[in-house]
N, C-alpha and C positions, 0 to 999 in steps of 0.2 A: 238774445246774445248774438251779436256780430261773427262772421262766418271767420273772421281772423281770431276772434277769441275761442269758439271753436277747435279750428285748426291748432292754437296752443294748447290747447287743454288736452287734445288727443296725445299730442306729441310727448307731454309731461307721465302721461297714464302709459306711456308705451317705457319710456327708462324707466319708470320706475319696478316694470315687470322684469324689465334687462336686467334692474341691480338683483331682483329675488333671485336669478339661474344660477347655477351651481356653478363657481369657477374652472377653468378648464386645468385638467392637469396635465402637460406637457411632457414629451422623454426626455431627458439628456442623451446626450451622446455617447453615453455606453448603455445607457437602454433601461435606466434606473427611473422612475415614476417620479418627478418633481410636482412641490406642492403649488397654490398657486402662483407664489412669487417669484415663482422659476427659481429658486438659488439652491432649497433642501430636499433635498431626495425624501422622502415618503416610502414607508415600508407596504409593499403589495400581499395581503395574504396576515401578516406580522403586525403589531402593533408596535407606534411608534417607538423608539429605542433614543433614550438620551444621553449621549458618552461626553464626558469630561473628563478633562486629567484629574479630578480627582473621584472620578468613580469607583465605588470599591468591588471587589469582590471580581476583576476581569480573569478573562482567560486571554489572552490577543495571538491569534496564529498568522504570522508571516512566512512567506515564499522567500527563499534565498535565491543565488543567481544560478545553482544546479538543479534547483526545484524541491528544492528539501522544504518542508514543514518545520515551524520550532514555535516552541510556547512561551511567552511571557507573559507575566503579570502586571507588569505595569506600561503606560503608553512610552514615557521615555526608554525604556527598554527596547523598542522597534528601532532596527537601521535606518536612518531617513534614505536609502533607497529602496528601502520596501515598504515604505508610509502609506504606496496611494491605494493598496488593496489589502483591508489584513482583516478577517474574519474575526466577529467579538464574540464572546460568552461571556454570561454575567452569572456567577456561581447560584445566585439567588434567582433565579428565573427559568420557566423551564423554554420559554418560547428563544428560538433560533437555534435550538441541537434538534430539529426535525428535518423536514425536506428542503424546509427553508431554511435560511440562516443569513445574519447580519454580517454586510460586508462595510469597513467602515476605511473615508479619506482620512489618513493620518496626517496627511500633508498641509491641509487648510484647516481653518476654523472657521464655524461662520462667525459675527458680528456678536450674537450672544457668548460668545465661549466654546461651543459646544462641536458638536466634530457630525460634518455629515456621515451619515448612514443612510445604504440602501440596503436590499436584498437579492441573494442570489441564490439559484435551488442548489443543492447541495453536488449535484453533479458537475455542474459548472465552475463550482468551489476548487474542485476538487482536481478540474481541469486544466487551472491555471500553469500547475506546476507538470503534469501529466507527462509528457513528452521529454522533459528535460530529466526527469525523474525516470523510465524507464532506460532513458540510453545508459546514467547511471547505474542502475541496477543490474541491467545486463553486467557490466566490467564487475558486479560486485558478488555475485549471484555465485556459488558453490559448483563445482565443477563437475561433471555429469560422472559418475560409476563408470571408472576403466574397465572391458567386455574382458580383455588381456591379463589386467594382474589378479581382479579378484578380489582386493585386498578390502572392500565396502560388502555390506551384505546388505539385497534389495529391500526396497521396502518394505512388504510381506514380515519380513525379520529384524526390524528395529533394534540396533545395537542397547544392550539395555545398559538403562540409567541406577539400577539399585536403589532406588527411591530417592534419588535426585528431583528436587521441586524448580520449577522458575515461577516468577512473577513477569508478566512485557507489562508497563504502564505504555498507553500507544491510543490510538484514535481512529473509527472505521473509516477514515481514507487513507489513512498510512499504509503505506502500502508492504514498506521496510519492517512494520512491523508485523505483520501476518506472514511474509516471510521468514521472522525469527519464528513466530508458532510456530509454523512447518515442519523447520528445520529442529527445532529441540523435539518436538511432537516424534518424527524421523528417529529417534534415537534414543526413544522411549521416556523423554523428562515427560513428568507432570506439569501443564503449563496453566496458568491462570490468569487470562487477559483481561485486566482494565480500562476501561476507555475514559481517561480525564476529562472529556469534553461533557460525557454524558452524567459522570458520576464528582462530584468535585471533592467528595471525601475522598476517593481514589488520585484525583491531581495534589489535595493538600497531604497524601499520604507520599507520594514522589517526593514533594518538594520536603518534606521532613527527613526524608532518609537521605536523600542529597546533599543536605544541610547537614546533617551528623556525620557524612563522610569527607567533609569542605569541597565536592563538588558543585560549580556554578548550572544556573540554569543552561539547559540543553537541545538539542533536538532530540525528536524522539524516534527512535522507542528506547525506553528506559525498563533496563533488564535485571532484576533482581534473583541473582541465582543462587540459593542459599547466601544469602548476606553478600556476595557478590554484585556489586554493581557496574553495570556497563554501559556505555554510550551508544547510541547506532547498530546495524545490522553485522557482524564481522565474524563468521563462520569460525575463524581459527581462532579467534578471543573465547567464545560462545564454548569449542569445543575443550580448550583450555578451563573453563569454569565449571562445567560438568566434569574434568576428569579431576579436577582440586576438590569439589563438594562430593564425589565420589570417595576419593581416597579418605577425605575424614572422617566419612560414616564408618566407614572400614577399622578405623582407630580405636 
């Protein structure tokens, strides 16, 4: 064999080792693992997740412009400007309600249909909203026990509820709603926290009793106080609903 045939032959045996190597997987720009073609983000940790508008069974959590969380069910249901980050659960799966969890572009499609998805741990999730979300809560937050009038009894002594129950349907990063615990817990109701994202008979049980009251979907926390429903964290609504399911047991 001629020493240029040779030289070809090596060269031929050497791609074809280059084509067996593992393709390289690249970050995008917010730091999400893309496959090899650069375009779809790939789940690190999670198995891949494939969202279409007609996927059933969602939970889709979007960020508002206060930092509030809210739940929907279906994709057209998102604001198109809160499209490019919205956290998915699929009622039928258990993977993405752990540390990790699917964050999905509602903004684009790729070329199949299908809607990127990455992953974000749950902290980071949960951070998005964080900041905008506590300055809120400050202005919203129940006002500290006057030392002067007296008229609140500390905590040690829970004003009692008479067996006054609540339900918070709510999600362990809401933050608004472990403040509503608190605050009924404060004042002796029995409380019962559901977490939608975790339990989805707990989310289709919300969305039933919201429906029989003709209220639309919401943000959460969703507060069932004796048959009482309420929207959001609102100390004076909350106290108002324990002294109505008070007074009826009384009847």
């Amino acid at each position: 064999m001629s020493v240029s045939r040779r030289v070809l032959a090596v060269a031929v045996a050497l791609l074809g080792l280059v084509a067996l190597l593992p393709g390289c997987r690249c970050g995008s720009e917010d730091g999400q693992q893309l496959d090899p073609s650069g375009t779809r983000p790939v789940s690190g940790g999670l198995p891949p997740l494939e969202l279409r508008d007609d996927t059933a069974g969602l939970l889709l959590t979007w960020v508002d412009e206060k930092g509030d969380f809210h739940v929907v069910q279906k994709i057209a249901d998102v604001p198109a400007a809160a499209r490019g980050q919205v956290r998915v659960v699929v009622s039928s799966r258990v993977e993405g309600t752990g540390a990790q969890v699917y964050v999905a572009d509602l903004s684009k499609k790729n070329p199949d249909g299908t809607y990127p998805v990455g992953t974000r741990s749950r902290a980071q999730w949960d951070e998005l909203g964080a900041q905008k979300r506590r300055a809120r809560l400050e202005a919203l937050a129940p006002p500290p026990p006057s030392a002067s009038v007296g008229e609140e009894r500390p905590p040690s002594e829970p004003e009692a509820a008479d067996g006054v129950s609540a339900i918070i349907y709510g999600a362990e990063w809401c933050k608004p709603c472990h403040d509503a615990e608190r605050y009924l817990k404060q004042r002796g109701v029995k409380v019962v926290y559901k977490d939608i994202e975790e339990n989805p008979l707990a989310a289709q049980e919300m969305k039933e009793k919201l429906q029989r009251k003709g209220m639309p979907s919401a943000s959460i926390p969703i507060i069932d106080v004796m048959g009482q429903l309420l929207v959001g964290f609102d100390p004076r609504a909350l106290d108002r609903a324990v002294e109505a399911a008070r007074n009826a047991k009384t009847l």
